[in-house]
C-alpha positions in Angstrom: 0.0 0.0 0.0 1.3 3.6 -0.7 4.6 4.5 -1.6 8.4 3.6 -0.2 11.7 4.7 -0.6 14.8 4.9 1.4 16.4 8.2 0.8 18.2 11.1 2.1 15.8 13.2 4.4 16.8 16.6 5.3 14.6 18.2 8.6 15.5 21.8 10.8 19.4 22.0 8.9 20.1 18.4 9.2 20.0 15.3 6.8 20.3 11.7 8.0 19.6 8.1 5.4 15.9 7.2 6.7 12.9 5.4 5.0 9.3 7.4 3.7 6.3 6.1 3.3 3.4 7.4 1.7 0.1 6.8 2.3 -3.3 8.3 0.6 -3.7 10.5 3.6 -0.4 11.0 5.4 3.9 10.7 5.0 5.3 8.9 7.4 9.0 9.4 7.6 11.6 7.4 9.7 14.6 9.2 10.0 17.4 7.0 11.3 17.9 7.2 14.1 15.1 9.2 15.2 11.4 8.5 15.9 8.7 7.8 13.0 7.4 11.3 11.9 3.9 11.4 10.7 2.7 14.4 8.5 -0.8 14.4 7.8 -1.9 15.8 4.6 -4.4 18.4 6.2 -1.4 19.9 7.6 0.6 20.1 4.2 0.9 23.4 3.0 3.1 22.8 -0.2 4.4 20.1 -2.0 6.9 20.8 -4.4 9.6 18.6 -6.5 12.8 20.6 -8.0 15.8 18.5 -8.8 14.8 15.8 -8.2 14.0 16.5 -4.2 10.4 16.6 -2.5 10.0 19.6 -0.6 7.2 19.6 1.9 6.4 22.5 4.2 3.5 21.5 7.1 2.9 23.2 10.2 5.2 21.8 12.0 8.7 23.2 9.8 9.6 21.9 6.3 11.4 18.5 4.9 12.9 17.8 2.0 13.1 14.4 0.4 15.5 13.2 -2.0 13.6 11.0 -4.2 15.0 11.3 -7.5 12.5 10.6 -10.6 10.2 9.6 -8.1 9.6 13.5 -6.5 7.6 15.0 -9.2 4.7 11.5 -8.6 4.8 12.0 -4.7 4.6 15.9 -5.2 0.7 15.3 -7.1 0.3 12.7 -5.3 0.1 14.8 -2.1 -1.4 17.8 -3.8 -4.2 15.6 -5.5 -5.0 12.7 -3.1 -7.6 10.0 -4.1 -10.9 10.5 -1.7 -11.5 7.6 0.2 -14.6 7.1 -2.1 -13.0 6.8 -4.8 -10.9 4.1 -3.4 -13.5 2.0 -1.8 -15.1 2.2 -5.7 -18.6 4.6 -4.3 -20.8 5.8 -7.7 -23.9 7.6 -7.8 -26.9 5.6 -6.7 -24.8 2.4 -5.5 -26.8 0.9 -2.1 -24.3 1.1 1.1 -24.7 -0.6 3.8 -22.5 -0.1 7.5 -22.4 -3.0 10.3 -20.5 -2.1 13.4 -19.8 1.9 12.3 -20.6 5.0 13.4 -18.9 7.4 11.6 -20.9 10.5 10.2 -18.5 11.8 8.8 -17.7 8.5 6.7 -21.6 8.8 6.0 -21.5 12.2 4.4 -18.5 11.2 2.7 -20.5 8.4 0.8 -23.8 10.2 0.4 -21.8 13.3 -1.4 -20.8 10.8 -3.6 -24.2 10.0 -4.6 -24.1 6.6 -2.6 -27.9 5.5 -0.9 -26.4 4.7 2.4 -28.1 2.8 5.4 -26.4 3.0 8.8 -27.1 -0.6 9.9 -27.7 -3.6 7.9 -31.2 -4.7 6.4 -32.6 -7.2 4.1 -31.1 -5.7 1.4 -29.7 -6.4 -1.6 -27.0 -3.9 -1.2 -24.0 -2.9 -3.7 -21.6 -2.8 -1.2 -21.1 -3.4 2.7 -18.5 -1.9 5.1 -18.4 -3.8 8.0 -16.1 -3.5 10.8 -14.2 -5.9 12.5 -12.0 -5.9 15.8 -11.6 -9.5 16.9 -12.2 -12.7 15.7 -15.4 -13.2 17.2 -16.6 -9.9 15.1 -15.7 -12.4 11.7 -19.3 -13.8 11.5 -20.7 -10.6 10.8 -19.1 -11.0 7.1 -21.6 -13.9 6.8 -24.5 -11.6 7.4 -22.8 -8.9 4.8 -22.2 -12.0 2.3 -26.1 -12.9 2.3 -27.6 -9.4 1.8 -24.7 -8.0 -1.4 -25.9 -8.5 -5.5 -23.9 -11.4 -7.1 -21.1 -8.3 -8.2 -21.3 -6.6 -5.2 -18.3 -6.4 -3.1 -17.8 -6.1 1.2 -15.2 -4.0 2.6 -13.8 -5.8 5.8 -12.1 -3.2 8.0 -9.8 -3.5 10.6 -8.0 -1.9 13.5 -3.7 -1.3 12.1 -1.3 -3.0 14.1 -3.2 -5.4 16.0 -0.4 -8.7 16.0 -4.0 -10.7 17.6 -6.0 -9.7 14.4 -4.4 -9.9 11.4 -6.3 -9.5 7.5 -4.8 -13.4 7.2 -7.4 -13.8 9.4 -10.2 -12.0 7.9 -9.1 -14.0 4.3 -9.1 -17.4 5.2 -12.6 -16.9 7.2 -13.6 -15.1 4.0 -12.4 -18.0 1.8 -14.9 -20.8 4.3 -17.9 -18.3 3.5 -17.0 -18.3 -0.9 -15.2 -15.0 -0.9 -12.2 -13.7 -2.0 -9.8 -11.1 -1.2 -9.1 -8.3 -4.2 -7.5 -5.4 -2.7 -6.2 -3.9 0.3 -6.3 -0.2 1.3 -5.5 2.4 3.9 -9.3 2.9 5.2 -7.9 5.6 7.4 -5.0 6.5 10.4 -6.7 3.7 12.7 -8.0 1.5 10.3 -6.7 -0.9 7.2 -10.0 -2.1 4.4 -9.9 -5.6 2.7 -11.9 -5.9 -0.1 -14.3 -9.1 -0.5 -15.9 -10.2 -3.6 -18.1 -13.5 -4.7 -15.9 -15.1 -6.8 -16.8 -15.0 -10.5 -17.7 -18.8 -10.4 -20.6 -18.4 -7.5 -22.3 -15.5 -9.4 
């Protein structure tokens, strides 16, 4: 997911080798042998790439990365992110449904989009189906979200980052018992990681 490159990063006068990561929302930089710097893109004021070097200035000072050929892409990349709808594949008119989420934000998010969005989970059909998921004991609720999708619909199974007790190895082979597959994986946002879930081609 995202971008990677070790590289030179330069921070307040001082460069040190580290390793950056980019994500749809955030750059994470690890400049050895400091701490992992996070730098969210809502606090990005410019992003631009001269030389060959990324130069970012946020609120908290300014870094500059040297990335090469690679600069210019990250440069758009964080000027012109991906919304998370576009990611999770939201159109106009496609029926959402959310099991084990309360996020209104996430709801206006879809709706602006165009989606028809219910905030708990009904006969159905629906499109697609986020559902959340925080143990393993949370896994059956894919089952419900597998019954109530169209034959092309798809389930996004989200999941707390991090978590070495939950893992999405988990969340696929449970998904694999109930005739789904895994298609793509995504940065849902700074807590969470999605897993997409389709019927395979075969069941339809």
């Amino acid at each position: 997911m995202g971008l990677t490159a070790d590289c030179k990063i330069t921070m307040n006068g001082r460069t040190v080798t580290g390793h950056a990561h980019l994500e749809p929302s955030e750059l994470r930089l690890t400049p050895s042998p400091a701490k992992k710097i996070t730098i969210l893109f809502a606090d990005i004021q410019t992003a631009e790439a001269r030389a060959g070097v990324l130069k970012v200035r946020h609120k908290g000072g300014d870094v500059a990365l040297d990335l090469g050929k690679a600069a210019e892409t990250w440069a758009l990349k964080i000027r012109y992110p991906r919304r998370r709808t576009e990611k999770l594949g939201v159109k106009a008119q496609v029926r959402i449904s959310l099991v084990g989420i309360n996020d209104t934000m996430l709801v206006e998010e879809l709706t602006g989009a165009g989606a028809k969005v219910a905030a708990r989970l009904g006969a159905g059909p629906y499109d697609m189906i986020l559902v959340r998921l925080d143990s393993l004991k949370d896994l059956p609720r894919l089952t419900g979200a597998r019954k109530r999708i169209v034959s092309n619909g798809m389930i996004w199974a989200l999941w707390p980052k991090g978590r070495k007790e939950f893992r999405e190895d988990d969340i696929r082979r449970f998904g694999s018992t109930i005739g789904l597959v895994d298609v793509k994986v995504m940065s849902f946002s700074e807590e969470l990681s999605g897993l997409k879930l389709v019927i395979p081609v075969s069941q339809r």
